[in-house]
N, C-alpha and C positions, 0 to 999 in steps of 0.2 A: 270324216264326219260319220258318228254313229244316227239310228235311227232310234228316235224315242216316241215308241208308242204311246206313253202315258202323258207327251205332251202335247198331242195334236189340237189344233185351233179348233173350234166348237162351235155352233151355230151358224147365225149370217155371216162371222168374218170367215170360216170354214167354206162358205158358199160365194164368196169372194174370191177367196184364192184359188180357188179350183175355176170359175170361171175366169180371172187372171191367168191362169194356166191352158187351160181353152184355147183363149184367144191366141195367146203366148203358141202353143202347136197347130193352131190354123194359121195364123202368121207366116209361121216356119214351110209349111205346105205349098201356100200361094207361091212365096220367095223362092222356093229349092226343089220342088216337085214337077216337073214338068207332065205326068201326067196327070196329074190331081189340077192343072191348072186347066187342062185340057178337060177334064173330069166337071169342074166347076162350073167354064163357061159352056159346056155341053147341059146341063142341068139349070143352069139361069135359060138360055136359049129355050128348053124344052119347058121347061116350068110356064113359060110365059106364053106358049102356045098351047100349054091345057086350058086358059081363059079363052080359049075361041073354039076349042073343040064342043063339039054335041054331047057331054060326059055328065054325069052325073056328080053333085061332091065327092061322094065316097070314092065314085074312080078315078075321079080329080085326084084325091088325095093321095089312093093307091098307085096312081102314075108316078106322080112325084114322090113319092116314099120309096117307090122301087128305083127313082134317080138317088135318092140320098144313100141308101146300100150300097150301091157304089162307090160313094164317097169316103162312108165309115168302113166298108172294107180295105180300100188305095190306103187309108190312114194308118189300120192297125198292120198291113203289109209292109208301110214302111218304117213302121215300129219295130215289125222283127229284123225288117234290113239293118235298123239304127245296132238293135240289140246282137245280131253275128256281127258286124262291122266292131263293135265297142270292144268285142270278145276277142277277136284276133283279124288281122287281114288274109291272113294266109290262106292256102287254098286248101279247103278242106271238104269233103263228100258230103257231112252233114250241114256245115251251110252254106252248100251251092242247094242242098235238095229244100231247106228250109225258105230257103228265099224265092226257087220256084215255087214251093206249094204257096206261099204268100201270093207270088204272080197268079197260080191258078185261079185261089181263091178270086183274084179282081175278074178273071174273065168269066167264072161261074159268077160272078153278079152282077157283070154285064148282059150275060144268057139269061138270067131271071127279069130284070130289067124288059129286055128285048120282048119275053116271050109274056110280060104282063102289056105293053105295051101292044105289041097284037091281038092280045086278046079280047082286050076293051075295044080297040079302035077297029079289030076287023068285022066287016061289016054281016 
């Protein structure tokens, strides 16, 4: 299958199938991800205790926003895993190092995460 740029869908149905597609890789996430699963019910849990906290909107918001980074980080980590895995299984220096720095990446957004969450909440 070649790729035709001069054919792509346009408009609402263009904002269709990308959101079809969305749905389609969070799906994928829930079902095969066991730490994005973990990632999610961490972030529903947490979300749901900024409604009782003493917070402000804004840092309502920034609490939770700083859980969704974590999220879209797990996701495009395991995009690159998807993308060394497709490329070859074999064992190779550059994607063993690619898939850790994906790993890093998620626990640097767990440390930002962490370190907004202390900061609003400590007293």
């Amino acid at each position: 299958m070649n790729f035709d740029n001069t054919n792509k869908p346009k408009g609402a149905l263009r904002l269709w199938l990308a959101f079809k597609n969305t749905l389609k890789g969070l799906g994928w996430m829930c079902k095969n991800e066991a730490a994005f699963k973990q990632e999610i019910l961490l972030t529903a849990v947490l979300t749901v205790v900024t409604f009782f906290l003493n917070v402000t909107p804004i840092e309502q918001a920034i609490l939770i926003c700083s859980l969704l980074v974590i999220l879209l980080v797990e996701t495009i980590n395991t995009a690159i895993e998807a993308v060394v895995d497709r490329i070859g299984l074999e064992m190779h220096p550059l994607s063993g190092l690619a898939k850790d720095l994906g790993s890093a990446a998620v626990f640097i957004s767990c440390l930002i995460s962490t370190i907004i969450w202390g900061a609003v909440l400590w007293p």
